[in-house]
C-alpha positions as CSV (number, residue, x, y, z in Angstrom):
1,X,104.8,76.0,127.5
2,X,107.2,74.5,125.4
3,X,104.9,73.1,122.7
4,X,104.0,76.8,121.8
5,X,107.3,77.6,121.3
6,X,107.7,75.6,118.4
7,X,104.1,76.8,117.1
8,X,105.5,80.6,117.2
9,X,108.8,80.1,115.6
10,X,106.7,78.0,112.8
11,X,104.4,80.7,112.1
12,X,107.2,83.4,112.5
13,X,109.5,81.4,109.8
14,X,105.7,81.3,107.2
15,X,105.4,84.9,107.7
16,X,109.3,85.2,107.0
17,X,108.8,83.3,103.8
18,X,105.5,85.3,102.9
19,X,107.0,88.5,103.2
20,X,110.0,87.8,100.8
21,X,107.6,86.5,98.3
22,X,105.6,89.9,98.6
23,X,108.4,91.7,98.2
24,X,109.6,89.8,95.3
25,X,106.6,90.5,93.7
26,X,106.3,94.0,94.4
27,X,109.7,95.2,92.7
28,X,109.3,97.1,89.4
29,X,110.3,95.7,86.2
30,X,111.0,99.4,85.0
31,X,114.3,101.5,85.6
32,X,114.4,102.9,89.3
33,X,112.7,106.4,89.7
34,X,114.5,107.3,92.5
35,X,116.2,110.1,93.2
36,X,115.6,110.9,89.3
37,X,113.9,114.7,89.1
38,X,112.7,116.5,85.6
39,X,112.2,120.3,85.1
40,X,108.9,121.7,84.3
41,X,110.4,123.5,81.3
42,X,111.6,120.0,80.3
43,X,108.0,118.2,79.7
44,X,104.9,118.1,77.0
45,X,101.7,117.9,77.6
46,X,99.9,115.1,75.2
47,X,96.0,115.5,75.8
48,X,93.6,112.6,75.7
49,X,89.9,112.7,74.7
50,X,87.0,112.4,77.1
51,X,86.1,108.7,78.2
52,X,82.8,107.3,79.7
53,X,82.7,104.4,81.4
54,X,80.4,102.4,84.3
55,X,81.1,101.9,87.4
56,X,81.7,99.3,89.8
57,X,78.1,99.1,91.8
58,X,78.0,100.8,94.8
59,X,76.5,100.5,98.2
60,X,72.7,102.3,96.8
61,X,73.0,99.6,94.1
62,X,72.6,102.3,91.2
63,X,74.4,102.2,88.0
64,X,76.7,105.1,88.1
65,X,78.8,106.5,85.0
66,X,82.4,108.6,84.9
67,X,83.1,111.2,82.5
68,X,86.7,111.1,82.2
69,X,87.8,114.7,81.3
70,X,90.9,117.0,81.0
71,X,93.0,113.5,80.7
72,X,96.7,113.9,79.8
73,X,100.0,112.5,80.1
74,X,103.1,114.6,81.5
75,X,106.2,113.6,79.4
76,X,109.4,114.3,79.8
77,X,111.4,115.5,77.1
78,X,115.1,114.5,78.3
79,X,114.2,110.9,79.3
80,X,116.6,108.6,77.3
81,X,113.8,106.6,76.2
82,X,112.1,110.3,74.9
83,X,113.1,110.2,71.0
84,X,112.5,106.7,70.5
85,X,109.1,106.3,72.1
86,X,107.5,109.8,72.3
87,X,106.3,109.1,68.3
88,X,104.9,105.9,69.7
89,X,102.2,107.6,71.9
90,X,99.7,108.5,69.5
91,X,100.0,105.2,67.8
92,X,99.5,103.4,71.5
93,X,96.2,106.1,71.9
94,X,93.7,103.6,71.9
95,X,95.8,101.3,74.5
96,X,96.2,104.4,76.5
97,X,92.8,105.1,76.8
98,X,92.1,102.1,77.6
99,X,94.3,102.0,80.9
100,X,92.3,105.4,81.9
101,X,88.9,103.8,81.0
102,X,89.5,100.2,82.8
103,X,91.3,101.5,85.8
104,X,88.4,103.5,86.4
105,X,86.0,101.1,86.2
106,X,87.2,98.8,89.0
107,X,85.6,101.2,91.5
108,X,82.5,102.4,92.8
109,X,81.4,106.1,92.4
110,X,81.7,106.1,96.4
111,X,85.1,105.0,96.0
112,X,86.0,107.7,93.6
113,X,84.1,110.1,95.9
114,X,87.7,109.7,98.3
115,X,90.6,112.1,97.0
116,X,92.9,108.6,98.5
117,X,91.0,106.5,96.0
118,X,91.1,109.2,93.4
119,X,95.1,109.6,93.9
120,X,95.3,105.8,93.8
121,X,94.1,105.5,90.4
122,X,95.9,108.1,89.0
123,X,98.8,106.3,90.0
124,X,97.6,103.0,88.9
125,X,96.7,104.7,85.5
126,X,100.3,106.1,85.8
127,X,102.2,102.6,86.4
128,X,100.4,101.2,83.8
129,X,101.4,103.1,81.0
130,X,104.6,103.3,82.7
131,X,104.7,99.4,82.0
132,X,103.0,99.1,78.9
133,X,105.9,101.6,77.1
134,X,108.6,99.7,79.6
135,X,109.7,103.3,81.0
136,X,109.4,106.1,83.1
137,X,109.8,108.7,80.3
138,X,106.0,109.5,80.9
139,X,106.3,111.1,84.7
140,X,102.4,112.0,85.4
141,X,99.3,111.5,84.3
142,X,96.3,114.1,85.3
143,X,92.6,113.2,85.0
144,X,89.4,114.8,86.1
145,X,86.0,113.1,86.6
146,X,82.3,113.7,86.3
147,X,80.1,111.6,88.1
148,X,76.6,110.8,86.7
């Protein structure tokens, strides 16, 4: 009974550990969103051009492609970081694009199937740009698929 003890304690002081370094590596390099709200009369709409891509294989072992339609970036036009990287979206298109197109790709067409998995991109799609302009000026990102 008392050799467990010390097992137990072990393994509760790994997890310990394991969870800080988890959390550690989950905290955003960008400016905290919380609690920050934007009006609807306060954004632009800047729309992207449809994007193929393949998919991931799925369980029926078929290639499957997405059409990425209707995609578009929600920004917000009283962010701080508005006036000084605003003009730098069209010239970061191509880069933009490219977050929609290889986000996408890392799943299956069953995957993308789930309105979870769907919701899941869109905010990995989100983060991303979010990351690659270091801020939260851009506030959503809306994209539509068709499935061949």
């Amino acid at each position: 009974m008392f050799t467990v003890l010390p097992n137990a304690k072990q393994k509760d002081n790994l997890i310990t550990r394991i969870m800080q370094i988890i959390d550690l590596e989950l905290e955003s390099p960008l400016p905290q969103s919380a609690g920050i709200t934007w009006k609807i009369e306060d954004t632009e709409k800047y729309t992207l051009e449809d994007m193929q891509t393949n998919l991931k294989k799925g369980e029926d072992g078929k290639v499957h492609y997405a059409q990425i339609q209707n995609a578009s970036l929600t920004i917000n036009s009283k962010d701080e970081d508005y006036k000084k990287l605003n003009p730098m979206v069209d010239q970061m298109k191509n880069d933009i694009r490219s977050i929609f197109v290889s986000e996408t790709a890392k799943h299956t067409f069953e995957e993308l199937s789930d309105p979870e998995t769907r919701d899941a991109v869109k905010e990995a799609i989100l983060y991303d740009i979010q990351t690659l302009f270091g801020s939260r000026f851009i506030v959503d990102v809306t994209v539509d698929y068709l499935f061949q």
